[in-house]
Each structure stands twice: as C-alpha cells, then as structure tokens.
KETORZA-219137 format. One record per residue (C-alpha): residue number from 1; residue in three letters; z, x, y. Coordinates in nm, 3 decimals, always signed. Layout:
residues N
[pt NUM; "ALA"; [Z; X; Y]];
...
This chain:
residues 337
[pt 1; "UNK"; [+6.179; +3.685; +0.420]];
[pt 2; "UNK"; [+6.094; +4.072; +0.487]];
[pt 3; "UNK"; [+6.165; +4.095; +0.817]];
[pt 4; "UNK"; [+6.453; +3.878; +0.816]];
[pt 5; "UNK"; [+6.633; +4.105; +0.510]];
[pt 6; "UNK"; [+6.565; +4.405; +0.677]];
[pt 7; "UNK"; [+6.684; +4.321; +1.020]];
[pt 8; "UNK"; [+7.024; +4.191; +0.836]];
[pt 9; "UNK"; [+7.083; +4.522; +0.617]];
[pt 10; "UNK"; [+6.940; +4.788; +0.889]];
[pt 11; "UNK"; [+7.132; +4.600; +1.163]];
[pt 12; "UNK"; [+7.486; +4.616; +0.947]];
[pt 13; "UNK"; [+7.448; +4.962; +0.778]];
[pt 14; "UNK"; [+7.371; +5.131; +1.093]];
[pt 15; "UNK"; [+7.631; +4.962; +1.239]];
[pt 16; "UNK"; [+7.901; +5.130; +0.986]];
[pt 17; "UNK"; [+7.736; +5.426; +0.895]];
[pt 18; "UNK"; [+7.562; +5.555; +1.285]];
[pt 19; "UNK"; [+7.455; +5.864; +1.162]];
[pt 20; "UNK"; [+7.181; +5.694; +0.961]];
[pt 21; "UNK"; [+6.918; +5.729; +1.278]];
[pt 22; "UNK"; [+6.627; +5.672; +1.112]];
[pt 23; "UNK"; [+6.526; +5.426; +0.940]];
[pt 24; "UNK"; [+6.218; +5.358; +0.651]];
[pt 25; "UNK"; [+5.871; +5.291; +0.764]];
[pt 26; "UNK"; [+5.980; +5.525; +1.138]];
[pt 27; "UNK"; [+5.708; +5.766; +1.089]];
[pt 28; "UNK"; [+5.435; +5.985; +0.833]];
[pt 29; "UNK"; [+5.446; +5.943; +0.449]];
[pt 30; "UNK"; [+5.676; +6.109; +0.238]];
[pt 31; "UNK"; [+5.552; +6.461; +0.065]];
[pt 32; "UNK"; [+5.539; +6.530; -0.293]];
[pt 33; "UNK"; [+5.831; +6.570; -0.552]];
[pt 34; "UNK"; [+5.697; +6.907; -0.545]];
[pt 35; "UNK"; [+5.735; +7.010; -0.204]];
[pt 36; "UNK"; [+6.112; +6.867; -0.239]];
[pt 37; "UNK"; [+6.213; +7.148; -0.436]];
[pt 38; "UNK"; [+6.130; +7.396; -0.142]];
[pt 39; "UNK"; [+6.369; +7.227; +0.104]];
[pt 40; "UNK"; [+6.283; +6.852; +0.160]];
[pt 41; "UNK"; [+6.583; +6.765; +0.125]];
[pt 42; "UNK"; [+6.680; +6.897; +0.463]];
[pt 43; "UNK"; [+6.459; +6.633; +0.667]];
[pt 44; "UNK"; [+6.505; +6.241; +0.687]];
[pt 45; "UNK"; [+6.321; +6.051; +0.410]];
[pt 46; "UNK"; [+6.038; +5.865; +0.567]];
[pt 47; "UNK"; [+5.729; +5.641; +0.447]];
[pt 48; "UNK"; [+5.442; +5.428; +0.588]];
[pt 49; "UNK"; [+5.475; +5.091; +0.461]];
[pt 50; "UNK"; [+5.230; +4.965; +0.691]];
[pt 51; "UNK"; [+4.927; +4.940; +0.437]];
[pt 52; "UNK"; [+4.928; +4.678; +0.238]];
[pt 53; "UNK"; [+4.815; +4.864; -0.070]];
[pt 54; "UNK"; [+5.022; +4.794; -0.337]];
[pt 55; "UNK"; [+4.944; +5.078; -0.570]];
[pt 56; "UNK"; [+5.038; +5.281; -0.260]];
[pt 57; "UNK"; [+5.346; +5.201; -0.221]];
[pt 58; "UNK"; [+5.439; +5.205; -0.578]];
[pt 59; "UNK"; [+5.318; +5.548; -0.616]];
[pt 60; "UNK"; [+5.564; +5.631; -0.310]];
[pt 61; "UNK"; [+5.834; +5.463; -0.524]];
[pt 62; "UNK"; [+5.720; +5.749; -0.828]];
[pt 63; "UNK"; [+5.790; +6.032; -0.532]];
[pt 64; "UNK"; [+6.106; +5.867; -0.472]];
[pt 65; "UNK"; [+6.181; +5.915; -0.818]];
[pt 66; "UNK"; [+6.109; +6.224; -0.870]];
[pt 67; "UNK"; [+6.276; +6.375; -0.592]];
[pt 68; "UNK"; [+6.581; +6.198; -0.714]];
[pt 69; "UNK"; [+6.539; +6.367; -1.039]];
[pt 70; "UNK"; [+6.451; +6.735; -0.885]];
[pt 71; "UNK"; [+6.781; +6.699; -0.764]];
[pt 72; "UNK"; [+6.718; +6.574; -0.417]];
[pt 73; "UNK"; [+6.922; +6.319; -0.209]];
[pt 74; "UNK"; [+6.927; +6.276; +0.150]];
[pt 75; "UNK"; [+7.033; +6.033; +0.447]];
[pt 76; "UNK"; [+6.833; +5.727; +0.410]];
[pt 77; "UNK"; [+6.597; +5.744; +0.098]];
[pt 78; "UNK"; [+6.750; +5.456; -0.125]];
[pt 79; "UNK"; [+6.665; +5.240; +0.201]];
[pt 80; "UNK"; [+6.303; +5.376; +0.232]];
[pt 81; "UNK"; [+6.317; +5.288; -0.159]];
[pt 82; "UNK"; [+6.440; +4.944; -0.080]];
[pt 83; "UNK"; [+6.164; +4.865; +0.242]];
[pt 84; "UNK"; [+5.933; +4.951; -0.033]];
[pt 85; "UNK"; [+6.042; +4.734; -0.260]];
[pt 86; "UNK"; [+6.086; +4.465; -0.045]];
[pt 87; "UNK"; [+5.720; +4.471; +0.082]];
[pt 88; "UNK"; [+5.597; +4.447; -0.300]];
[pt 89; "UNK"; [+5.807; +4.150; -0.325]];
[pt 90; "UNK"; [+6.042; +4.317; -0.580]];
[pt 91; "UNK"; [+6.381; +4.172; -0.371]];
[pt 92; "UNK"; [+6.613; +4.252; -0.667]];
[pt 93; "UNK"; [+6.531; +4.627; -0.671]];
[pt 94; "UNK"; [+6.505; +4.620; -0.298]];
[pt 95; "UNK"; [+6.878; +4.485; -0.265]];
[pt 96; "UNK"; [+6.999; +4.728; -0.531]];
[pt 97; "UNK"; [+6.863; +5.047; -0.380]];
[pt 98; "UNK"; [+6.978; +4.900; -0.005]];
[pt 99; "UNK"; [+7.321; +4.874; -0.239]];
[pt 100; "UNK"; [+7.255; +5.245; -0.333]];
[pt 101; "UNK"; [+7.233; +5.415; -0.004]];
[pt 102; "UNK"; [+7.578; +5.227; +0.058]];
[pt 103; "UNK"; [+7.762; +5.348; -0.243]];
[pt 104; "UNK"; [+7.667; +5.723; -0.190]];
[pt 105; "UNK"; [+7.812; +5.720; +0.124]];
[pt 106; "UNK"; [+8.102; +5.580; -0.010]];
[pt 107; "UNK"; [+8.115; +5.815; -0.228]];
[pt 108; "UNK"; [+8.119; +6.111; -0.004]];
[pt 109; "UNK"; [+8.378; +5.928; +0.195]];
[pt 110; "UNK"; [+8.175; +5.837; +0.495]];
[pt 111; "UNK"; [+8.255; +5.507; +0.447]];
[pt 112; "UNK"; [+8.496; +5.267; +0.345]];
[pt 113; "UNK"; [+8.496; +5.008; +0.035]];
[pt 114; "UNK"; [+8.538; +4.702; +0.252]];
[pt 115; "UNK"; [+8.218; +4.850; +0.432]];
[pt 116; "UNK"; [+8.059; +4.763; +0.129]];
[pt 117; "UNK"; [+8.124; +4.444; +0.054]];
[pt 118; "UNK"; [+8.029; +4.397; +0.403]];
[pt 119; "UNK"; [+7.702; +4.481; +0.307]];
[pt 120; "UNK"; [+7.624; +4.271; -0.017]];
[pt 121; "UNK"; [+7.846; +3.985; +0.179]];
[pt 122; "UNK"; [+7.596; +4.007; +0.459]];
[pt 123; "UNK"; [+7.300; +3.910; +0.250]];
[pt 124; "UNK"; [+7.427; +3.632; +0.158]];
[pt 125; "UNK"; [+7.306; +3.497; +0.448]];
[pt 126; "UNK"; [+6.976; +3.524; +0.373]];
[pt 127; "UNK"; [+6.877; +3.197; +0.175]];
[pt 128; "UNK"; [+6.517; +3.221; +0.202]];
[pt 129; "UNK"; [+6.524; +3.381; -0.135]];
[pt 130; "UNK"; [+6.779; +3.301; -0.401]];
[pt 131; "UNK"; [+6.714; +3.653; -0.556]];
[pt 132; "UNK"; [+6.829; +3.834; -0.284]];
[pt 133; "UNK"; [+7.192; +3.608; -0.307]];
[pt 134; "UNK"; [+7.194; +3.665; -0.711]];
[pt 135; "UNK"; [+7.163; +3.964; -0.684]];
[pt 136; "UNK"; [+7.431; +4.049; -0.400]];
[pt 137; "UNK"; [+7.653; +3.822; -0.627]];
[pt 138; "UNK"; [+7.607; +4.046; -0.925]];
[pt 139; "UNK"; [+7.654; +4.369; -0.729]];
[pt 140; "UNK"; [+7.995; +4.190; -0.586]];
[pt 141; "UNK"; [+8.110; +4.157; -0.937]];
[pt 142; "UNK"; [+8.019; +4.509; -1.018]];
[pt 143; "UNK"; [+8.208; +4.688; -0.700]];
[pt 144; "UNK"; [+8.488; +4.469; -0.789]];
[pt 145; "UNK"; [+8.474; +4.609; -1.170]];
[pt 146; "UNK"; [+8.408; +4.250; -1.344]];
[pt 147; "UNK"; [+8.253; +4.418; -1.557]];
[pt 148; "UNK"; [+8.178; +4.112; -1.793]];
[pt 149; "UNK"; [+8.038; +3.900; -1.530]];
[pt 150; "UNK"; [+7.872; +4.207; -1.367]];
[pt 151; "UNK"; [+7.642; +4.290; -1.662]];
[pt 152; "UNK"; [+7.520; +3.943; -1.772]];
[pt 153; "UNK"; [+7.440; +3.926; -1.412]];
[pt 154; "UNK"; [+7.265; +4.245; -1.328]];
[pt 155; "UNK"; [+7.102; +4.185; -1.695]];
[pt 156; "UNK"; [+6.983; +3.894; -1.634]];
[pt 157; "UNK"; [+6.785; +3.992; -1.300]];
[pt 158; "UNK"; [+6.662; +4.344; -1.429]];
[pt 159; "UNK"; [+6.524; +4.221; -1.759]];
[pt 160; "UNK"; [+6.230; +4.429; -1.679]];
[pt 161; "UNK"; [+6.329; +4.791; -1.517]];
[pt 162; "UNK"; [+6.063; +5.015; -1.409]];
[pt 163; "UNK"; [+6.264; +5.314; -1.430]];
[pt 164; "UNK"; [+6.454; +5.402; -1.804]];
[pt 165; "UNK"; [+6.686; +5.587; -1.499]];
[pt 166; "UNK"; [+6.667; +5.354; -1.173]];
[pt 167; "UNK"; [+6.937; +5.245; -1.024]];
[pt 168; "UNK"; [+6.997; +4.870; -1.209]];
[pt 169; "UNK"; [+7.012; +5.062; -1.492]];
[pt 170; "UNK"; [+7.267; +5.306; -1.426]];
[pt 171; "UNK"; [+7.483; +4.995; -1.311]];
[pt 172; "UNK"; [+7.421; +4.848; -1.654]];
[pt 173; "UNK"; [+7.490; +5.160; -1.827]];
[pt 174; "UNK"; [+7.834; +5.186; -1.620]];
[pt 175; "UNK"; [+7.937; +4.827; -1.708]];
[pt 176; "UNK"; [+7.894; +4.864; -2.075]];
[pt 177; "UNK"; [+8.103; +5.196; -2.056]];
[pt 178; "UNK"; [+8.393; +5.080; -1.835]];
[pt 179; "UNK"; [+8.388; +4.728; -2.046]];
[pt 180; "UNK"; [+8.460; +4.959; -2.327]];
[pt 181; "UNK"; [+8.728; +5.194; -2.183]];
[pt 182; "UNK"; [+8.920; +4.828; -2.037]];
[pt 183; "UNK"; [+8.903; +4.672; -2.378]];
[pt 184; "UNK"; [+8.999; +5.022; -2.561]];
[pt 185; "UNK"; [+8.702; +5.033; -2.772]];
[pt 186; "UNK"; [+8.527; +5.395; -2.880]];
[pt 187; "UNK"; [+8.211; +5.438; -2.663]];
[pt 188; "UNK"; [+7.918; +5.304; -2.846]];
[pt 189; "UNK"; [+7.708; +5.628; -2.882]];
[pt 190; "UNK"; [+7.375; +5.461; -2.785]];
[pt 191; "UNK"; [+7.529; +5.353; -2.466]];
[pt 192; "UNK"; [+7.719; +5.687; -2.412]];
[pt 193; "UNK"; [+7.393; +5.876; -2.452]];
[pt 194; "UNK"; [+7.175; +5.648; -2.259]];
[pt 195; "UNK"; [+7.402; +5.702; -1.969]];
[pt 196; "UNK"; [+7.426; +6.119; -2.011]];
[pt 197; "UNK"; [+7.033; +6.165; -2.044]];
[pt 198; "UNK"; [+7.007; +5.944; -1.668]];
[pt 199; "UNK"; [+7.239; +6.258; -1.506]];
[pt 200; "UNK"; [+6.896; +6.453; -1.397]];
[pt 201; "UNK"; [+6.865; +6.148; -1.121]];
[pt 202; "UNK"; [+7.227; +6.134; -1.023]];
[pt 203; "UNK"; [+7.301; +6.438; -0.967]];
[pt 204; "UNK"; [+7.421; +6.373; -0.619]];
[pt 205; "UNK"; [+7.606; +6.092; -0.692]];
[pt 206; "UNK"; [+7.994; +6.114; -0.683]];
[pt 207; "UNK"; [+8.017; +5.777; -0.851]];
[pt 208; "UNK"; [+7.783; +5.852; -1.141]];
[pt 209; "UNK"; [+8.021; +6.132; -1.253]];
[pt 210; "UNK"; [+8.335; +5.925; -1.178]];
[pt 211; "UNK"; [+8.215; +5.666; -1.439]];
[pt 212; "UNK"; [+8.137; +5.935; -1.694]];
[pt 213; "UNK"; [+8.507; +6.106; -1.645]];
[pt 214; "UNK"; [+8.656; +5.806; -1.654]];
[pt 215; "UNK"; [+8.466; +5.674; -1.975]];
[pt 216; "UNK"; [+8.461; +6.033; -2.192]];
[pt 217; "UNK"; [+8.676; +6.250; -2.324]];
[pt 218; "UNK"; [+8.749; +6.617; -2.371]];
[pt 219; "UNK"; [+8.568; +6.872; -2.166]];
[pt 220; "UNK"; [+8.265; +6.623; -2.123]];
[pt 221; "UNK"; [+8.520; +6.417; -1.962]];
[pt 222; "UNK"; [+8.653; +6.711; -1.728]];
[pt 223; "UNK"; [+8.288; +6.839; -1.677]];
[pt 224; "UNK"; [+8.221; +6.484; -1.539]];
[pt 225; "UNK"; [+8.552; +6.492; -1.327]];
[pt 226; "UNK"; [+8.447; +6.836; -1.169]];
[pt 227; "UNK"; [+8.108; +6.755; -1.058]];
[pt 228; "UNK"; [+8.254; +6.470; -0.872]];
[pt 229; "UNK"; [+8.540; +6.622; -0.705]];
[pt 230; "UNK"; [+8.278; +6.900; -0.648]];
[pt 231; "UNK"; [+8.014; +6.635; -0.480]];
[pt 232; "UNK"; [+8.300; +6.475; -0.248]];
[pt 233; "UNK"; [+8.610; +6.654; -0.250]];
[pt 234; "UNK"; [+8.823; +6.426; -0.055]];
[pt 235; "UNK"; [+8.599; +6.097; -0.137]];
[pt 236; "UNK"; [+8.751; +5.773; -0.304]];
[pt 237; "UNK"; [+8.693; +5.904; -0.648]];
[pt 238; "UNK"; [+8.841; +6.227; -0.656]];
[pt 239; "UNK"; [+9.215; +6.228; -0.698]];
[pt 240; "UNK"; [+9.149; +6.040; -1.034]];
[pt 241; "UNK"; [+8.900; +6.285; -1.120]];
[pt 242; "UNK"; [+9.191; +6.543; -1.052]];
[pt 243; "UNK"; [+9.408; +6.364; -1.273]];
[pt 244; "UNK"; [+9.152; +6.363; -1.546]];
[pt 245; "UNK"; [+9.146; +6.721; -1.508]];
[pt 246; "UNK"; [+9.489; +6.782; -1.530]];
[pt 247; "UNK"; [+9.540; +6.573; -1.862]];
[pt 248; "UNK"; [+9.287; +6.756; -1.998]];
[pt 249; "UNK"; [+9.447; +7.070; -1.889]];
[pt 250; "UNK"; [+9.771; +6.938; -2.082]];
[pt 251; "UNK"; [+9.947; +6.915; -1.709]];
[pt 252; "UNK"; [+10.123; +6.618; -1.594]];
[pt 253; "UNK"; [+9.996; +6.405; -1.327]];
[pt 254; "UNK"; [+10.235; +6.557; -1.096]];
[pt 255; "UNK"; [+10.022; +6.855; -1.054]];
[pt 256; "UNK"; [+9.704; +6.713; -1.039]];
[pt 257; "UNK"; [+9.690; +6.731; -0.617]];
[pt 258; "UNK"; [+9.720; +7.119; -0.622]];
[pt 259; "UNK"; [+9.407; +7.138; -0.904]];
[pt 260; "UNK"; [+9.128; +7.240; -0.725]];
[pt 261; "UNK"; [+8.782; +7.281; -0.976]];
[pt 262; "UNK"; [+8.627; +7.644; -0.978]];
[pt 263; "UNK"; [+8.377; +7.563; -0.715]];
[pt 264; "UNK"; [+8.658; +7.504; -0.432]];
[pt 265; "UNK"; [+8.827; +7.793; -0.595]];
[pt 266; "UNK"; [+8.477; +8.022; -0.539]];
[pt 267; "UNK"; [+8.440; +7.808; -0.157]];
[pt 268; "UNK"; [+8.788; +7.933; -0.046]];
[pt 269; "UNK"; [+8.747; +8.271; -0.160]];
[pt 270; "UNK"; [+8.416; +8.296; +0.030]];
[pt 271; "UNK"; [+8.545; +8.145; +0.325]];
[pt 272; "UNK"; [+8.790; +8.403; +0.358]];
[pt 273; "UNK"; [+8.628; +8.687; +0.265]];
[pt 274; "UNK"; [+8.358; +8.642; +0.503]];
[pt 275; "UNK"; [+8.595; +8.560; +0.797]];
[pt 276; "UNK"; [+8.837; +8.859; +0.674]];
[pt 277; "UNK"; [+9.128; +8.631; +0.722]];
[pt 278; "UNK"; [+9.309; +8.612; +0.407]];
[pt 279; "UNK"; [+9.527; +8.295; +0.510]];
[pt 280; "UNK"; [+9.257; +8.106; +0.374]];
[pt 281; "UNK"; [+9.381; +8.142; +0.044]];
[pt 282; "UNK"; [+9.713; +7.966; +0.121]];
[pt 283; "UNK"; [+9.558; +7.643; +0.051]];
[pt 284; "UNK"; [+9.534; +7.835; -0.340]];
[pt 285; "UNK"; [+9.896; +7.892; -0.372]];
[pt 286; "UNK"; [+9.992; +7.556; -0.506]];
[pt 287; "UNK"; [+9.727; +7.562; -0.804]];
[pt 288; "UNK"; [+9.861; +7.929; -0.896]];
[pt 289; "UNK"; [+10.205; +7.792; -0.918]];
[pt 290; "UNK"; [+10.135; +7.557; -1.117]];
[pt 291; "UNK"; [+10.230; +7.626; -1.521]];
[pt 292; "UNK"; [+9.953; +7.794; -1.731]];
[pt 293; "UNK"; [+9.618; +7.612; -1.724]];
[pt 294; "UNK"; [+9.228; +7.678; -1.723]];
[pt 295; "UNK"; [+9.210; +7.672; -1.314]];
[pt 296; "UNK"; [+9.553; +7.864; -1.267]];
[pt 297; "UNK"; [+9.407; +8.125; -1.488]];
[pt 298; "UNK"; [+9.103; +8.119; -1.295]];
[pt 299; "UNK"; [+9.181; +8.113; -0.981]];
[pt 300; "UNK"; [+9.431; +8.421; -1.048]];
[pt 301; "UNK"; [+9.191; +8.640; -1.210]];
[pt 302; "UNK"; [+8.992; +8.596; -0.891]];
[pt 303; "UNK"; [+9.219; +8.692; -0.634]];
[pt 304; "UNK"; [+9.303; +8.953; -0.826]];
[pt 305; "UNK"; [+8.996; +9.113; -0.781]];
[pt 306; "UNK"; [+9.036; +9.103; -0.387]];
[pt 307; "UNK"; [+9.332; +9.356; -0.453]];
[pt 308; "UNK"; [+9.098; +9.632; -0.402]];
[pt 309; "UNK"; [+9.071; +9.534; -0.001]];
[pt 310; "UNK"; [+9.352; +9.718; +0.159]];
[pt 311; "UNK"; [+9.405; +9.366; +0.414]];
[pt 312; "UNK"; [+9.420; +9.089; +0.088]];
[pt 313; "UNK"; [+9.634; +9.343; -0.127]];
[pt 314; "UNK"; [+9.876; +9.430; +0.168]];
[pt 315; "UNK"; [+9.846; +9.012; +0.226]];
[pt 316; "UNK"; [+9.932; +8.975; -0.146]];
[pt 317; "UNK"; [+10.223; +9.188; -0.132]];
[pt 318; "UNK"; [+10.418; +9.013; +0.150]];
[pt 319; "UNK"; [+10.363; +8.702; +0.051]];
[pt 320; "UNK"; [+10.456; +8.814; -0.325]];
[pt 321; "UNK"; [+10.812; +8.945; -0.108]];
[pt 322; "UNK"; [+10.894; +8.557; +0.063]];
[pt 323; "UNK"; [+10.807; +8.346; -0.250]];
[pt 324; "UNK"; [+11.015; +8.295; -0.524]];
[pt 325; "UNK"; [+10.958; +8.146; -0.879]];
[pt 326; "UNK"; [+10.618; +8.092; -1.072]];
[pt 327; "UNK"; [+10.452; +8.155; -0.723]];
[pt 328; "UNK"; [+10.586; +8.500; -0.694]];
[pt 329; "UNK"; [+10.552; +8.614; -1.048]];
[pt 330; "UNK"; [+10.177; +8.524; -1.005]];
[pt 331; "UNK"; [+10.141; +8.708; -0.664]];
[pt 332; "UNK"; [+10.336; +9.007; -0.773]];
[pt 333; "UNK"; [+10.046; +9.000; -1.115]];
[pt 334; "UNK"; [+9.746; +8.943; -0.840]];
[pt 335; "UNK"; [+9.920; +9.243; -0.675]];
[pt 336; "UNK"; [+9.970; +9.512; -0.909]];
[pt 337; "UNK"; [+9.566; +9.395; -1.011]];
C-alpha cells in the first residue's frame, strides 16, 4: 500500500503543481522547531523516513508541528507530514495532510479547484486500503461544502486526533462553523473558540482565515478577511474577503474591488518609494475615491505624508489638476498635506 499511495499522489501533484521539486524522504532530517524561527522556512522541508523507528518518525511529526505553529510553511511539508504518516500506517492523517499541501496552494492561487479534486479523485484508485477511499470521500464532501455529510465523515475517521490543532481538526472545526452560517444559526461559542485558539498553526493558510471571515462578524470578521487577502491577494478566496471588508466598512459591494487591506496599502507605498516612481500609486486611486471608510482614510493619511518629496507632491498636484470628483478633492487634501 505505501509505495503504491505515494507513487499515485507524488506522480499527480507534481504533475499540476511542477514547482514542487522535491519530494519527502529526498535527503537529511528535518532541524528543530527552533532553528525554524531563524530562517527554515526558506529551504525545502525534508525527512529520512528510511528507519523504521516508529518513535522517530513521530517525533518528526512533533517538529512538523511546531514549525507550523512558529509560523512556518513552506513548499512541500504537509507531504513530508503525509510520507510520515503513511509509513506509521496512519493512512487517514497521511491522506489529509497530502490534502493539505493541495489546498494551500490553492489557496495562494497556484492552482486550480478542479486540480483538487483531481487529487482526492485520484486516490480513489487505490483499493488496497478502504481508509485511504473514506477518507478521499469525506474530503470530497468537504471541498464541495457538504458540510453535513463532510463532518460525520471526517468525524467518524478522526475519532482520535493527535493534534487539538492538526489538520482533521481544523476541517471539523470549519464544518461545524459554515453548517452554522448555511442554516443561520449564532456560532456556538465552544466551536467559535476552538477554531480561533488553532490560528497559531494556520497562520499561512489563506483558507483558514476565509472560513473565519466568512463565519464571524464585526472586526473579528474583517481581521479574518484581511489576513487572507493579505496571504493571497489575488487567490480564490479573496474577492469575498474584500466584500466582507467592505460591508463591514458600511460600503456596498460595488466598491469592494478597489479595497485594498493596509498591508497592500504599506506594499505599494514601498514599492514606489524605493523605485522613486510615483506611478505606483495609481493602482491606490480607486480605494481613495471611494466614499469615507477605514482604508480610504488610511491610505490618504499615508500619501499624504509623501507630500514632503518634491517628485510625489509635484506628482500629486497634476494628477489632483486631470481628475475630477471625490478623486480630486482627495488629491488636492494629499496635496496641500
């Protein structure tokens, strides 16, 4: 069964996602949580899974963990999570983190939702072990958003999870929420809470915040939206998450393509300040024409501040001179800064 499932997987998800050249169990054994937070996260994840030491190999699964929760995320290290799995006979988890390497690059827009359903579709095919098919079903279910179905199945086969935060239970956690939100009933607090104290491991996880904006409210809900837009600006999740913000911003949906969150405000101004080309900030004009709001505000009292450089205020001023309406009472403000 082991070398059959990961010939199938490997095979298919280099085969949509090529830039995933190296694969687990390639070369040494994977450092420490602690050396993570001093720049792992720039190389490959790789791991041994040669030895047949069980204890081993669950301790690697522990440094998985914890680099997940320091923040880390790279290329490749949900499938080094699954290979491990898979070689401790844990098929269930070892399908679910295969699942998770697909879904964060689907998050960040490398590739596309039929992609992955060509994943969990291709396991099917393995029918060596029934666990490896139940638990592609239930995954199915849960890309699909049935919810209902999804969380009596993915209950049902992670009974036991090793992790209060691994990745089945996030899934869980995300089906109970959205069943909620479809069926218009108030979050349950214990599963609202459950689900914000698992952020520290999903921090890099576009979908993770999607759920949460989708399923709070308020500025939670617009916190949530901004860390995903943030994570994968033009990914599958972020126009809604731009919507989210704009209804909490008391906008109409109308405007919610020329928000931009305070960290792509920040990026463009950087970008053009260290080029000194101030038509970088065009791609700005269309959130500071838009009618009063938190990112509006924002994003005007910053380029304000680049009035004092003679090229961004004479920039300013000309532009202030062609536009007309809301656009040119704001540039005519930044302006006289």
């Amino acid at each position: 069964m082991k070398i059959k499932f990961n010939f199938w997987f490997l095979f298919l998800f280099a085969f949509i996602f090529p830039g995933c050249s190296q694969f687990p169990g390639d070369s040494e054994q994977i450092n420490s949580a602690a050396t993570a937070q001093a720049g792992y996260s720039q190389r490959p994840a790789t791991v041994n899974i040669l030895p047949a030491d069980v204890s081993s190999l669950i301790h690697s699964l522990d440094e998985l963990a914890e680099l997940e929760r320091a923040g880390s995320w790279f290329q490749g290290m949900a499938l080094t999570e699954s290979s491990i799995r898979e070689n401790i006979g844990d098929y269930e988890g070892a399908v679910a983190a295969a699942y998770k390497e697909a879904a964060w690059a689907y998050g960040k827009g490398l590739i596309k939702k039929e992609d992955l359903e060509l994943c969990l579709l291709s396991l099917l095919e393995i029918r060596e072990e029934e666990s490896v098919t139940l638990t592609a079903n239930a995954i199915l279910l849960f890309l699909n958003e049935q919810w209902d179905d999804a969380i009596i199945g993915l209950r049902s086969l992670f009974i036991e999870l090793d992790d209060p935060d691994g990745f089945a239970r996030w899934m869980i956690l995300a089906c109970a929420l959205e069943k909620n939100k479809a069926a218009s009933i108030p979050q349950d607090r214990r599963s609202a809470s459950a689900y914000m104290s698992i952020r520290a491991r999903y921090t890099q996880f576009p979908e993770y915040w999607y759920r949460g904006a989708r399923a709070f409210s308020g500025i939670i809900a617009a916190g949530y939206a901004e860390n995903c837009i943030n994570l994968s600006p033009s990914g599958p999740f972020a126009q809604e998450c731009r919507n989210i913000l704009a209804a909490y911003s008391g906008l109409g949906i109308e405007y919610s393509s020329s928000l931009k969150t305070m960290t792509e405000i920040e990026a463009i101004i950087s970008q053009s300040i260290s080029s000194g080309n101030p038509e970088f900030l065009n791609t700005l004009f269309p959130l500071i024409s838009l009618p009063d709001n938190p990112y509006t505000v924002y994003a005007v009292g910053a380029l304000r501040a680049l009035n004092s450089v003679q090229v961004f205020r004479d920039y300013f001023f000309i532009q202030a001179m062609a536009a007309s309406g809301r656009l040119a009472e704001r540039l005519s403000y930044i302006c006289h800064g």
